[in-house]
KOLGU-40599 format. One record per residue (C-alpha): residue number from 1; residue in three letters; x, y, z. Coordinates in steps of 0.2 Angstrom, whole numbers, plus 5000, padded with zeros to 4 digits. Example, Ala and Ser with C-alpha at 12.3 -4.5 7.8 and 13.67 -1.06 7.14 Angstrom:
2
- 1/Ala/5062/4978/5039
- 2/Ser/5068/4995/5036
This chain:
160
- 1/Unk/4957/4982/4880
- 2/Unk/4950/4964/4886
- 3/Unk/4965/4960/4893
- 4/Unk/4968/4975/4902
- 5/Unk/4951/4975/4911
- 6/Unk/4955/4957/4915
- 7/Unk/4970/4962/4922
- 8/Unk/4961/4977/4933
- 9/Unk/4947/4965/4939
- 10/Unk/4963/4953/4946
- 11/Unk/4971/4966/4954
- 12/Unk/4958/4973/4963
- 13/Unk/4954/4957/4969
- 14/Unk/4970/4953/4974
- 15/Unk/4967/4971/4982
- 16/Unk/4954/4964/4994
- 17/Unk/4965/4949/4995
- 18/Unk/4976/4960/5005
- 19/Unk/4962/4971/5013
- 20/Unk/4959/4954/5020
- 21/Unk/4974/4949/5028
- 22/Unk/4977/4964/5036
- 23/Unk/4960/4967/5042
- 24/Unk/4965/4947/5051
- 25/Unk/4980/4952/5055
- 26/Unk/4971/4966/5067
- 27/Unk/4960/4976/5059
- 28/Unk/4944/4985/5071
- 29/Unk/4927/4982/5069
- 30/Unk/4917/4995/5062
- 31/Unk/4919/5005/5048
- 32/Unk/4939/5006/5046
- 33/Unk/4952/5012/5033
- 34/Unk/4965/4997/5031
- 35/Unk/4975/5006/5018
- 36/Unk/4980/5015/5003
- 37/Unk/4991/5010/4988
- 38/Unk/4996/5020/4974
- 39/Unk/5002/5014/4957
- 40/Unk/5016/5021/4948
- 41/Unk/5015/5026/4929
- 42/Unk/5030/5014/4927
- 43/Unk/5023/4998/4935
- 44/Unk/5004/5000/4928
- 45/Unk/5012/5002/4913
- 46/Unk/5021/4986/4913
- 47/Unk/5007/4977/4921
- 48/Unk/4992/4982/4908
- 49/Unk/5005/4981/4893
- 50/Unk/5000/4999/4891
- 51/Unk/5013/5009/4879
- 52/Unk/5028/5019/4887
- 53/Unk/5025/5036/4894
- 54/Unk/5006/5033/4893
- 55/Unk/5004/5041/4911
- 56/Unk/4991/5033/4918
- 57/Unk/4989/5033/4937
- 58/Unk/4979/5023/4949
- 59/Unk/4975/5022/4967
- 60/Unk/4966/5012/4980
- 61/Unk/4961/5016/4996
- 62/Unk/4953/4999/5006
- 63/Unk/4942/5000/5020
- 64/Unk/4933/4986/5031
- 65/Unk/4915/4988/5039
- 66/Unk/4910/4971/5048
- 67/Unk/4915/4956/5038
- 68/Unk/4912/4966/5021
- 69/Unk/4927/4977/5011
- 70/Unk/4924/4992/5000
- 71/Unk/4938/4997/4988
- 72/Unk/4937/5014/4982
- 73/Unk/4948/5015/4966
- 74/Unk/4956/5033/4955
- 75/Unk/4960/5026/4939
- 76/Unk/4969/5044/4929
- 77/Unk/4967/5038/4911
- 78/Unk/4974/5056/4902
- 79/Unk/4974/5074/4910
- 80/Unk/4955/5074/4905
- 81/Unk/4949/5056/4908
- 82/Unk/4949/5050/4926
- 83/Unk/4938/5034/4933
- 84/Unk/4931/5032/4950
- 85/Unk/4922/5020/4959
- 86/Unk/4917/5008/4972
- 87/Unk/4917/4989/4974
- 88/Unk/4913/4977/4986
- 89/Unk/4916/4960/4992
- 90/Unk/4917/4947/5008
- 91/Unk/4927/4935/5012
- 92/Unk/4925/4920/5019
- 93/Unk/4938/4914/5032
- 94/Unk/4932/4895/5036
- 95/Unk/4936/4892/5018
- 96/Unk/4949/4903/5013
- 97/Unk/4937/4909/4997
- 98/Unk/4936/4927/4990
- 99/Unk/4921/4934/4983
- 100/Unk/4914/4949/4977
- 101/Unk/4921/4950/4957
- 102/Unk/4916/4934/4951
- 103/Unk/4931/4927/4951
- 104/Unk/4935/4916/4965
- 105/Unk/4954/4918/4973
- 106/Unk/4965/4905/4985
- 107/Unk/4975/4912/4999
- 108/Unk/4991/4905/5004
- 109/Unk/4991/4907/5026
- 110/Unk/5007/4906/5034
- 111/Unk/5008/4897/5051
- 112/Unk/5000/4911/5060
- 113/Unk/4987/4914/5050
- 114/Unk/4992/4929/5038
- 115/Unk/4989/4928/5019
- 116/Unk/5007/4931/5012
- 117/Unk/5000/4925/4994
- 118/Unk/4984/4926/4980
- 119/Unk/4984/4914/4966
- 120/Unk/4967/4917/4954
- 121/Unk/4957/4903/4948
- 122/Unk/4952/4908/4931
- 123/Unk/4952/4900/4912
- 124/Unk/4959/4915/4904
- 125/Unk/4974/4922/4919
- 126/Unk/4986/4914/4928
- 127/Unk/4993/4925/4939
- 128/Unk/4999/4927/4959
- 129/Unk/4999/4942/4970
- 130/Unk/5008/4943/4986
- 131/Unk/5010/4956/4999
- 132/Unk/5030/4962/5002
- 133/Unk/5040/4964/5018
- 134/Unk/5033/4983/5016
- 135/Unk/5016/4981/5011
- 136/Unk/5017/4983/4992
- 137/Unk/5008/4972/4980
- 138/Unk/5019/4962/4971
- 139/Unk/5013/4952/4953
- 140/Unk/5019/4937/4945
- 141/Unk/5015/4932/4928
- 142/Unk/5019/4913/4929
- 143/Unk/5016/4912/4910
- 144/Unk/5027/4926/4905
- 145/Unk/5038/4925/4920
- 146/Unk/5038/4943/4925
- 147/Unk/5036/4951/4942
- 148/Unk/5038/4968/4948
- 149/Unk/5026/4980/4961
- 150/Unk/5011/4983/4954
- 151/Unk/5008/4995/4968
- 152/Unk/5017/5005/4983
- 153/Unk/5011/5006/5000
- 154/Unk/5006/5024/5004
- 155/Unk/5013/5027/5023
- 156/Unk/4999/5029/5034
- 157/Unk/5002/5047/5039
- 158/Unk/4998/5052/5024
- 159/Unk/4984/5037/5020
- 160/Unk/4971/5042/5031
């Protein structure tokens, strides 16, 4: 169970990671849905080491107001057992630092300034998140050397 909440706390802020780099890639001021991604069964399942056919399901919505990020997150456990919260964090751009989930993250910026990688400073993880081609949030689990989507950009027609 430890490390499946360890692995949660990493992708959620890898989560605000990516609410970040879009939100500086354009976003608007103000109050401001960024995006929503939805998990599959098959890719939390490999993520969170959980056992096949478990059916648990997750989404995330992000949404930006002023230089502050709210992540509103569905976690189905079973038909009769579903989680839902918010969390918040900041970021700060001068030095590239995440906050909010004490746990403090590196971006990697390209040359124009967009975040095309996460790596997580932490005793216990070592782990990188990176955004795809399509928005989808890849993993990589240097230590086990294992990669896959850990979740799927909803299309913004139906995001909103």
């Amino acid at each position: 169970m430890k490390k499946r909440m360890m692995a949660l706390l990493i992708t959620l802020t890898m989560l605000l990671a990516a609410a970040c780099a879009l939100a500086e890639a354009g976003g608007a001021e103000g109050e401001n849905l960024i995006g929503r991604w939805a998990a599959t069964p098959e890719s939390l399942a490999a993520a969170l080491e959980l056992p096949e056919g478990s059916g648990e399901t997750m989404t995330v919505a992000i949404a930006r107001q002023g230089d502050f990020f709210d992540i509103q997150m569905d976690w189905t456990l079973s038909p009769s057992e579903r989680i839902s919260w918010v969390l918040s964090g900041s970021y700060d751009a001068a030095n590239e630092e995440l906050f909010g989930f004490g746990t403090k993250t590196r971006l990697g910026l390209d040359a124009s300034g967009e975040v095309v990688s996460a790596s997580l400073e932490n005793d216990e993880v070592n782990a990188e998140f990176y955004l795809d081609e399509n928005g989808n949030l890849i993993w990589w689990d240097s230590d086990e050397g294992l990669e896959g989507i850990l979740f799927e950009k909803v299309p913004e027609e139906t995001a909103k």
